[in-house]
N, C-alpha and C positions, 0 to 999 in steps of 0.2 A: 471734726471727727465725731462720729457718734460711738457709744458701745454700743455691743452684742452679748448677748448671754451666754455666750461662751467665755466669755472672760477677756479679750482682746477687743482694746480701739482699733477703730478702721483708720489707715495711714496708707499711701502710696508708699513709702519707704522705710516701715518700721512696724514692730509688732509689739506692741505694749500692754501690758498686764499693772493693772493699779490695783492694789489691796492684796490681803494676806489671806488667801485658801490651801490650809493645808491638802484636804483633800484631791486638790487641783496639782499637788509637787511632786508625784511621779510622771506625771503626761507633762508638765511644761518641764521636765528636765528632759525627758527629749525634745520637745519643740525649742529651748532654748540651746541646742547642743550646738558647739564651735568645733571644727575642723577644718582640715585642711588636704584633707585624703591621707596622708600620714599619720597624723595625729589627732586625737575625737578625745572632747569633753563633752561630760555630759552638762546639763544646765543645774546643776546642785547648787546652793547656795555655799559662800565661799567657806561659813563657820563649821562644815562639815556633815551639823546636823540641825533639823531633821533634814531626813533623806528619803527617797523613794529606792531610787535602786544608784549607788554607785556607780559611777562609770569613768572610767580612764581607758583609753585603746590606743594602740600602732596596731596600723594595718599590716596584716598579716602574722601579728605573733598571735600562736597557738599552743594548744596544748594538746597531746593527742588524748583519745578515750577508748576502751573496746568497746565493741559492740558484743550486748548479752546475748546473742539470738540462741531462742528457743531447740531452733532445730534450723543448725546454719547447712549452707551448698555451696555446691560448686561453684565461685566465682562474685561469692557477696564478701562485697568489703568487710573488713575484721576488724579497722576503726574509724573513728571521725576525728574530727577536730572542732575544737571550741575555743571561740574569741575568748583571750584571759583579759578578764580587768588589772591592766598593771598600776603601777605605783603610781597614786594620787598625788600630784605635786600643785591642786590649788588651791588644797587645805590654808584657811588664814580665820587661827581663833582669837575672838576677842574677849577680855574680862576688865570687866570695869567695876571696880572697887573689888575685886574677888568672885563678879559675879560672871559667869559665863556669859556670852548674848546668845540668845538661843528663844527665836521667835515664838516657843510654842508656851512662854513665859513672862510675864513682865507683860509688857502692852506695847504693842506695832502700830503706831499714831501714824505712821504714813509706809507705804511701801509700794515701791515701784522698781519693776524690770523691763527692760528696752532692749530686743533684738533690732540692729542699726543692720540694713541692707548695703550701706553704701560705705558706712564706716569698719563693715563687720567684725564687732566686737557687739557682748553682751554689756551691757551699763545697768547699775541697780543704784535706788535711793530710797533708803532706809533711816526712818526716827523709830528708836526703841527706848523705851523706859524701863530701866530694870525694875524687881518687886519692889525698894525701898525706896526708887524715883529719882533713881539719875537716867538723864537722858542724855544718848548719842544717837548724833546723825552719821550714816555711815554710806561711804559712796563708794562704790565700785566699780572698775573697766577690763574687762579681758579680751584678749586676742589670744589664737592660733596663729600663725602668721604664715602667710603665703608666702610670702620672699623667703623666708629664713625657715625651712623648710622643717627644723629638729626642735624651732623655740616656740615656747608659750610664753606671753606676759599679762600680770595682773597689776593694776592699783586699786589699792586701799587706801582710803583716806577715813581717818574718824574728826571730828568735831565734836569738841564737850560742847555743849547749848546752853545749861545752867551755872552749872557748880566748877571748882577745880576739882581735876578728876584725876585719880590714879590709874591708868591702862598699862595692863600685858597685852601682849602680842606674841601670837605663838603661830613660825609661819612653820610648815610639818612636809613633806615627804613621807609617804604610808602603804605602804602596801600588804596585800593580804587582807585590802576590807573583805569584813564578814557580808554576804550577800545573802537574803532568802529567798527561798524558793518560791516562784509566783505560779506554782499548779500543776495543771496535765494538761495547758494546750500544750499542742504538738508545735506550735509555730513561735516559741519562745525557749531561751536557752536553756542548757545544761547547767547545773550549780556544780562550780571545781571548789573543791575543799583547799583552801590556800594553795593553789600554784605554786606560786614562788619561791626557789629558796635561796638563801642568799648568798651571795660570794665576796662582798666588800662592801665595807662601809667607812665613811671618810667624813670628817667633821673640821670648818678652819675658818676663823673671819667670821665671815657674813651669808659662807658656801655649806654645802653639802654634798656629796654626791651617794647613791644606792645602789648595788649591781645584783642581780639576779638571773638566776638558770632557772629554765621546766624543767620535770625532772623529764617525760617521756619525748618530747620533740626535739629537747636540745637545743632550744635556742636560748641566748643569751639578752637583756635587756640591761639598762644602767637610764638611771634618771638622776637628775641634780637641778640645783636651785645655789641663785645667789641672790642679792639683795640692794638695794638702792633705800635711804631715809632720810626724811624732813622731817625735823621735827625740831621745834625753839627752845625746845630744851636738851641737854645733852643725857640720850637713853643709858639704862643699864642691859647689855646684851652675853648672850649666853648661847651658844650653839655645839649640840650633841649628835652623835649617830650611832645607832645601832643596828641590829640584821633588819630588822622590818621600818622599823624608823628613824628619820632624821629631821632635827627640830632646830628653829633657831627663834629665842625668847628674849621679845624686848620690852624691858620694863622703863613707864614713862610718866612724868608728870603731866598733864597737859592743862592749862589754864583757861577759865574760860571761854569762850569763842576763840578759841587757836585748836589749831590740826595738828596731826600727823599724818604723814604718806607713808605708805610703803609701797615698793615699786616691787615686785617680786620676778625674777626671770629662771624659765624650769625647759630645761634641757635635755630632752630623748632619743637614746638611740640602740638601737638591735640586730644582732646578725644570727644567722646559724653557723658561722664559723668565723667570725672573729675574734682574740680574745678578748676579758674582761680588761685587760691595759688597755687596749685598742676603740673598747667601749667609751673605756675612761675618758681616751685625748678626745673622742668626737663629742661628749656631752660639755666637758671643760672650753672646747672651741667653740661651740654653741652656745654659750653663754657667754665667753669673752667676746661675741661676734654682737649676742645682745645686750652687753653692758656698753660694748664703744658705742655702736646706733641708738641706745637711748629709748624711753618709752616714745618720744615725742614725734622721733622720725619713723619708727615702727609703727605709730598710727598715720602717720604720711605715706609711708608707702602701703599699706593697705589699701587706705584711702585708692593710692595709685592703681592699683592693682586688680580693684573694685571697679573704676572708673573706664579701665579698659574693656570686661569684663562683660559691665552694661553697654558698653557703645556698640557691642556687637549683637550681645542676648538679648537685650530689654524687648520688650512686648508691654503694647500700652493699651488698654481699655475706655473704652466711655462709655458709659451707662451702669456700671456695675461695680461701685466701691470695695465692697468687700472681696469682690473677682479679682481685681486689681490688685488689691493686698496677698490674694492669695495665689498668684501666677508669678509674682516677684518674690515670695518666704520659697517658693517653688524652687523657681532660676537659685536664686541663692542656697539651699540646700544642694541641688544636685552638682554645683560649685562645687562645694564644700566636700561632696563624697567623691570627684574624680581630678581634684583640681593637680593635688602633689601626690597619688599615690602610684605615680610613675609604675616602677617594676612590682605592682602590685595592684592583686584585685579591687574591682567596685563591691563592696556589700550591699545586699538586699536593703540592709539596715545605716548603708554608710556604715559611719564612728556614730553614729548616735542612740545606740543600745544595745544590747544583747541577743537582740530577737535572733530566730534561725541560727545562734552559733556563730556566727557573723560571716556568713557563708553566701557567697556568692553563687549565683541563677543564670539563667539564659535571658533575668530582666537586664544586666547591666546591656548585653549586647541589642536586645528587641528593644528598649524601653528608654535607656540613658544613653548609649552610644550615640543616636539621632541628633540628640540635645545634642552633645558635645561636640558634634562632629562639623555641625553649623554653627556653631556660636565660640570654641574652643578644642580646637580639631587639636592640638597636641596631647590633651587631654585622651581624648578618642584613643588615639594613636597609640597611648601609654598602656590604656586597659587590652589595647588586642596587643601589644607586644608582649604583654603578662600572657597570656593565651597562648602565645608563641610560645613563652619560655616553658611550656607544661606539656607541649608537641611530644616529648618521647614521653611522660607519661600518660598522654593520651592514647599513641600509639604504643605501650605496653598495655593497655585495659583494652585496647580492640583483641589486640593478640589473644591475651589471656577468655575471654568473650570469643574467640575464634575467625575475629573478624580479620579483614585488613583494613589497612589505614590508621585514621584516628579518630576513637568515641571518647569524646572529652565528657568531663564529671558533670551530672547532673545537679552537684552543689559541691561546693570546696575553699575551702579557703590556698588549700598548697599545689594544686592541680591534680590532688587523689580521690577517689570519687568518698565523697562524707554521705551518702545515704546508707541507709540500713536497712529501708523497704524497698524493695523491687521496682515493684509495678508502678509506683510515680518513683523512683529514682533512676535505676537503670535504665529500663525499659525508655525512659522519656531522651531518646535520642537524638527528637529533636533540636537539642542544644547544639550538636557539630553544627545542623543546618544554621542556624543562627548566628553564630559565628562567620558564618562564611559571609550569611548577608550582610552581616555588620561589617565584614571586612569589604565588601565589592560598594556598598555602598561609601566608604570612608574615600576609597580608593576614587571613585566618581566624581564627589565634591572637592578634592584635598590635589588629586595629578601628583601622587606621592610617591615617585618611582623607586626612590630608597625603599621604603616602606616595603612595595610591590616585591621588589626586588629581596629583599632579606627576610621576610616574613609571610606578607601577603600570599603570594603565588603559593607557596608550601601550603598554608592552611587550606587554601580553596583544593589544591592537588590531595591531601591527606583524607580532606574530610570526603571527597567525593568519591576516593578509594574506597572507605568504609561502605557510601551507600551501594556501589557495584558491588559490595561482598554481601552486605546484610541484603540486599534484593533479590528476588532471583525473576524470567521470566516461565508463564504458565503456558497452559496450553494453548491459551487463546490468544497469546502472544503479545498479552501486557504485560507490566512491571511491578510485579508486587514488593509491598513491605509487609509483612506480617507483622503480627504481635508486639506491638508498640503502644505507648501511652505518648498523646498529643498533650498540648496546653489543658484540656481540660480533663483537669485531673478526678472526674467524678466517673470516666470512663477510663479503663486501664485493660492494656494486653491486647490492643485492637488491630485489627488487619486494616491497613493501607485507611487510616485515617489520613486524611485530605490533606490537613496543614502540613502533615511531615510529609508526605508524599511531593505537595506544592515546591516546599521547601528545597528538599532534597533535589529535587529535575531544576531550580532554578542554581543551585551548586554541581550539579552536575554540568549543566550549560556554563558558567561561567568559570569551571575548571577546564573548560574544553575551550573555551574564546583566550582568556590566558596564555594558557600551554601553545594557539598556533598562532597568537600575538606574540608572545616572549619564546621563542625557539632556543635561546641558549637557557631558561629556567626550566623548560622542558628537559634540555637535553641533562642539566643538573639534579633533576630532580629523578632522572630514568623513566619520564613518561614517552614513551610512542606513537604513531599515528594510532596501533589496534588498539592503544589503551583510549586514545580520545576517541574513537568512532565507536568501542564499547560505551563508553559515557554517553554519547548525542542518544546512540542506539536504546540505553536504557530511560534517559527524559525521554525521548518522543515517545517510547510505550508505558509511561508510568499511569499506572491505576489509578481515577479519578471517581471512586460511588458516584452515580445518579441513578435518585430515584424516579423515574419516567412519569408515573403515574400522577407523583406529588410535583412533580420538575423544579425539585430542588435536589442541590447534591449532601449524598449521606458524609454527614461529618465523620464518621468509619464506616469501612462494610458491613451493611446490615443493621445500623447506629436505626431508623426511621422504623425498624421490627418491632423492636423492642417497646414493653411498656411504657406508656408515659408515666411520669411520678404525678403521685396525688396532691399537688401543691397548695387546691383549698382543703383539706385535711394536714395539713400543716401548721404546726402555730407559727405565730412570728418571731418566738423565743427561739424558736428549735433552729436558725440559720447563725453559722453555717451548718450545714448539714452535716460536714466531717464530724464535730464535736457532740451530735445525737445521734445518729443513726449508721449503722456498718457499709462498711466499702461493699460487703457483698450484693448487700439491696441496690446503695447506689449505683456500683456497676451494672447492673442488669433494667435502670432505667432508662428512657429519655429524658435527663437532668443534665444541665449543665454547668459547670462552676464555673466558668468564664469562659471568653471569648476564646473560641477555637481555628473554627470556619470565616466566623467575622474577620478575625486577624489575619487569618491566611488571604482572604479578599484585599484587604491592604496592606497585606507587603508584597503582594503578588499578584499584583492588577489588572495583569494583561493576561491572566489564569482565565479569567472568570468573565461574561459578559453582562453590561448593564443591567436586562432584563433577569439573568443568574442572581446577580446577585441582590436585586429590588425582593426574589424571592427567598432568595435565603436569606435572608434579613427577616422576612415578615413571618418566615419559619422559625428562624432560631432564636428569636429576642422572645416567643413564647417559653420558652423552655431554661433562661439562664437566668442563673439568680446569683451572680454578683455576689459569690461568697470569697472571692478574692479581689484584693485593691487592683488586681493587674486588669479587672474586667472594663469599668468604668472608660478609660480614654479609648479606650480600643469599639469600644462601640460608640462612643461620642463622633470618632470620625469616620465611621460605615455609616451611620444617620446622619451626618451633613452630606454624603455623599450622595446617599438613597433618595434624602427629601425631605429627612425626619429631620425639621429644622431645630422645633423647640425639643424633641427628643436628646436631641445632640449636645444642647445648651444644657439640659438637666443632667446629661453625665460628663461632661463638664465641669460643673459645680459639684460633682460629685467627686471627681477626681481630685479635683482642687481641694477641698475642704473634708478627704480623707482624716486625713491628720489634724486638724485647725481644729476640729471639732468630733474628734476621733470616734468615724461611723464605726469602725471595726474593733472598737473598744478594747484592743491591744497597744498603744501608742506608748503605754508606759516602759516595751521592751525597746523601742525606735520607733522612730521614721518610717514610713512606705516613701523607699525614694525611686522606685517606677511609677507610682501613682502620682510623686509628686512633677516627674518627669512627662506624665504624660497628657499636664496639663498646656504643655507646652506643644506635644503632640496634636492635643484638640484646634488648639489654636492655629498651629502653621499646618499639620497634614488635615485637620478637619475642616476649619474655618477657613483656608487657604486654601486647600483644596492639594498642599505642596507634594508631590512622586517623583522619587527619582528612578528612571525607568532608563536602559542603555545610554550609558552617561549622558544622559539631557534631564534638566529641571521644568518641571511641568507647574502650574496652579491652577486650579477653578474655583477661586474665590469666591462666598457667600457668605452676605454677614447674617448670622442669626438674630431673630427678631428682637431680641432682650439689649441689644447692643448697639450705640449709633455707629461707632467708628471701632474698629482692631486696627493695629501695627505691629509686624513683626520685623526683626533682621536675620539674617543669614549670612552667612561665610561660603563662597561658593566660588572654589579654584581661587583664585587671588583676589577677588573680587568680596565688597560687602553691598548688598543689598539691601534696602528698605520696601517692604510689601505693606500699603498704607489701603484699607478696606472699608469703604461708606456704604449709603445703600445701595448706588446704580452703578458704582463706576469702582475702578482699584487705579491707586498710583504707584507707581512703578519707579524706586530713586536708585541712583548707585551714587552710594554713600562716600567710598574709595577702590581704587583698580580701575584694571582696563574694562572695556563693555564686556557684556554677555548675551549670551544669545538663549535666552527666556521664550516659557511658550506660556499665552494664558488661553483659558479654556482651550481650543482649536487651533489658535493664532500664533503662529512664531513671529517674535518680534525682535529687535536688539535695543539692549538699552545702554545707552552709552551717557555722557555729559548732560543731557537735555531728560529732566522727568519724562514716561510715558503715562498717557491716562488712559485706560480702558474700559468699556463700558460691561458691565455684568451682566450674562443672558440670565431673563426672568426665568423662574421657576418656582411653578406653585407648592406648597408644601404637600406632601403626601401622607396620608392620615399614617399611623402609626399602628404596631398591632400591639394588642394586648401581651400585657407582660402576666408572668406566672403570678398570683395571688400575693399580696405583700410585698412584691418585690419591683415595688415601682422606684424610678430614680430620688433619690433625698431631698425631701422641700425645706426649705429653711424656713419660711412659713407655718412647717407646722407645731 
């Protein structure tokens, strides 16, 4: 292992932090955050304090807020919703001789923390010496647990070192931590003034349990805690509850070199119309369920859990240690944000901070779905059946909007639209498209006829409603979209910008192949032949900008007019651009905040031709400056494709070491888990070259020069596959299942029992074009 000065050893399977920087404990409490999609800790140390930002979350509790608008309209949402930090159950304080332990005190002679990939749980090992010089060693292990889908567990163990020591223990349930406010970005939360109020409080044994209502959303929560102890002496114990707190205090002898453990098990559960009794028996069984199982087997089945997990996801590197460490912290986070949140969204942020309000994007479906959908497709499954379940309130927002069909939220946590600005909220439509892709693509790898059947078919039918009402055709007898905001949100209100146009004719096509494949979901859902030949009829004339002259196509109509922005009169402080300079200017540039066109190239490949797109690439990579995480993987894999080998490899690493090394120096609100998602992307769509195009899996494998060997897996119809990448050649394994029928580059092949090998067509690299001033990909080097 070597360090890096970012603070983490390099490990293939663990992310380790040695020494005490406080400075450094708001960003590694997200980087150390445990979840499960249900349930998100953040990486706080267990004595409470110091702290960066508190975090406790269940996916999907909220609280609603108004929106102040200045001078509100016709059809703008009236409020939002914000992820609450609920009740802290992994509070565990210690005092030794009377003294608090509290690191920012006394002297920390050793301290380390271990995020474990394979064990996942956080592990810390701490020597503290209080002022007057007793010292405790102090160990710690937590899980979320995957199996047991309501429980968390922690151990505590102390060790006196020196002396006979007198220790409290004080294990706490809390809610209502005080939170500050961290400024005026726009891309980090709202501060709620105590949420919670309380409905019951319960104190007995070794137990606890807390209930809680919002007051404006009406959901209901309940958290509890029970207890497991070693200890060679017999404790004096003490357990209280009140509205905001419940404590359980145990006072101990402990002798020199002899322990104490505490084993801690904390219990959550929420509805919008269950009662608080009902809350009660689910958190009380989720602890009876984690005291029979035991700390021991709860790290066994993890383990398990984990073990599965990787045999399908993992992605192996050579050449690049650090890459390696950071494409597995990757896989395992994006685990962690969709693994159990079943009937509930993916957040921007997971469980692992406050960012955005914990509001969910058009990134789970572009960005995380892909992952999931190849490496843990039930997963997939789960986040577009939450999608489903939001169908009539996306189809009331079209209505209300005038539309038909269904205009799903531009961010939300409940499936009501949480923007407050127009022109990147509403306006960005393109999210129904996305969804549908994310649905026909799940539908492709997965042969999920249930699925199709109960969900699938409707969403692609609903959303391609919407685009036949919001399109209309003109004179010239194409298909326009008007006044819309694409992916890149530095331009807004644009006519028949490319990617949603792209998008849109490819949901249109695939509600119309549906609908005369599945004839009884036609006939259930009341579409008819003039509704499908309205749909072909509207893809085949849908408006596509080219500009002739430059023969590249305009990312909106008339996007190539416009000024370009002055990007060497720009400091390098001033990015992003949102945070110095107004939308007004911005909209009126040639400025790009991420990948727009580029994306739309790859997720829609058969749009656009080689030569197309070698030009738009050498066009648009002048103009984007990467003020959002979502940019980086998405042009990592349009530059493996174009030529741009080592271009490709730099965002790449860029995507990767978003977070590790927090380029967008927001990490302390969360995670970026499409950036960490899309390192996965670079990997299997860039480096592999992997499209799924009319249910057939495609690759044109190319290793980038930085790299001797990639390996990826994939989940494909019943099938698991191994894509193994050297320099001349790709091998081709089927891990388990029946064979498949694979194409590499040009080649259909089948792989069945016996590895295939295939040899990689050369390809020289193609110079790359200048990027905007400053805004070149991230060197670690420098």
């Amino acid at each position: 292992m070597t360090k890096r000065l970012h603070g983490f050893d390099i490990d293939a399977w663990e992310l380790r932090w040695r020494g005490l920087d406080l400075n450094a404990l708001p960003r590694t409490e997200s980087i150390f955050a445990l979840s499960n999609g249900h349930i998100g800790l953040r990486g706080g140390l267990e004595e409470g304090e110091p702290v960066g930002t508190p975090g406790t979350y269940l996916n999907g509790f909220y609280e609603k807020r108004d929106f102040p608008y200045a001078e509100p309209g016709y059809g703008y949402p009236q409020h939002g919703q914000s992820l609450v930090n609920v009740t802290d159950g992994k509070i565990i304080r210690l005092f030794v001789e009377d003294e608090p332990v509290d690191v920012r005190y006394g002297h920390t002679g050793e301290h380390e923390r271990v995020l474990d990939f394979r064990s996942g749980t956080l592990r810390r090992d701490t020597v503290w010496t209080s002022p007057t010089g007793r010292r405790v060693r102090i160990r710690t292990e937590r899980l979320v647990s995957f199996t047991e889908r309501a429980l968390v567990a922690i151990r505590y163990e102390v060790e006196a070192l020196d002396d006979d020591l007198d220790l409290v223990i004080q294990s706490d349930l809390l809610a209502n931590e005080p939170i500050d406010s961290q400024g005026g970005d726009p891309r980090i939360a709202a501060v709620l003034d105590r949420p919670l109020i309380a409905d019951f409080a319960v104190a007995r044994n070794y137990s606890a349990l807390l209930a809680h209502h919002t007051a404006a959303s009406g959901l209901r929560m309940a958290a509890g805690m029970d207890h497991e102890l070693e200890a060679a002496k017999r404790p004096r114990c003490d357990v209280h509850a009140e509205e905001d707190l419940a404590r359980l205090t145990i006072a101990v002898d402990v002798a020199r070199g002899d322990r104490i453990c505490l084993t801690k098990y904390v219990g959550y559960g929420w509805s919008s119309q269950r009662s608080v009794p009902a809350l009660r028996a689910q958190v009380d069984a989720a602890l009876a369920a984690g005291m029979e199982t035991g700390w021991d087997r709860l790290l066994e089945r993890q383990r398990a859990y984990l073990d599965t997990f990787w045999s399908n996801a993992d992605i192996e590197i050579d050449g690049d240690p650090e890459m390696q460490q950071a494409v597995r912290f990757a896989l395992f986070h994006v685990l962690q944000a969709g693994a159990r949140g079943e009937t509930r969204a993916i957040p921007a942020k997971g469980l692992t901070g406050p960012g955005y309000d914990g509001h969910s994007f058009w990134d789970t479906e572009i960005f995380v779905l892909p992952v999931l959908t190849h490496t843990m497709p039930v997963a997939a499954r789960d986040a577009l059946r939450w999608r489903h379940s939001t169908l009539e309130l996306a189809k009331r927002r079209a209505h209300e909007l005038r539309q038909a069909g269904a205009m799903f939220p531009w961010r939300s946590i409940n499936g009501e639209e949480g923007s407050g600005y127009w022109p990147a909220g509403t306006a960005a439509v393109h999210v129904s498209a996305d969804i549908a892709h994310a649905t026909v693509q799940y539908l492709a790898a997965t042969g999920d006829t249930e699925f199709e059947t109960e969900c699938g078919a409707e969403l692609l039918v609903e959303t391609a409603r919407m685009w036949a009402s919001l399109g209309h055709f003109n004179g010239d007898g194409l298909f326009r979209i008007d006044g819309v905001t694409g992916p890149d949100e530095y331009s807004a209100l644009a006519d028949n910008n490319v990617y949603t146009n792209v998008m849109a004719r490819q949901n249109l096509w695939e509600a119309a192949e549906i609908c005369r494949r599945r004839t009884d979901l036609a006939e259930r859902l009341n579409v008819d032949e003039a509704e499908v030949a309205d749909w072909c009829a509207s893809a085949d004339a849908m408006a596509m900008p080219f500009n002739e002259a430059l023969g590249v196509h305009e990312q909106s109509e008339g996007f190539t007019r416009h000024a370009r922005w002055d990007f060497d009169a720009t400091p390098a402080d001033h990015y992003p651009l949102l945070l110095h300079y107004p939308y007004f200017d911005l909209y009126r540039r040639q400025v790009v905040k991420q990948a727009d066109l580029t994306l739309a190239m790859y997720l829609c490949p058969n749009g656009f031709s080689a030569e197309q797109k070698e030009r738009n690439i050498d066009y648009y990579e002048q103009l984007t400056v990467r003020d959002s995480s979502l940019s980086a993987c998405a042009q990592s894999v349009l530059a493996a494709e174009v030529g741009h080998h080592e271009r490709a490899y730099d965002y790449f690493v860029e995507a990767g070491l978003t977070d590790l090394h927090d380029l967008h120096d927001n990490v302390t609100s969360g995670l970026h888990i499409a950036s960490l998602a899309g390192t996965w992307l670079s990997c299997v769509a860039g480096f592999g070259g992997m499209r799924v195009c009319g249910g057939e899996v495609r690759f044109r494998p190319r290793l980038p020069p930085a790299l001797r060997r990639l390996s990826f897996r994939i989940l494909w119809r019943e099938s698991r596959v191994e894509v193994e990448i050297t320099g001349e050649s790709t091998r081709y394994r089927l891990l388990s299942g029946a064979q498949v029928e694979l194409w590499h580059h040009d080649e259909a092949f089948t792989l069945g029992t016996d590895p295939v090998v295939l040899k990689v067509p050369p390809r020289e690299s193609r110079k790359a074009p200048k990027l905007p001033a400053g805004r070149e990909p991230y060197r670690r080097d420098a």
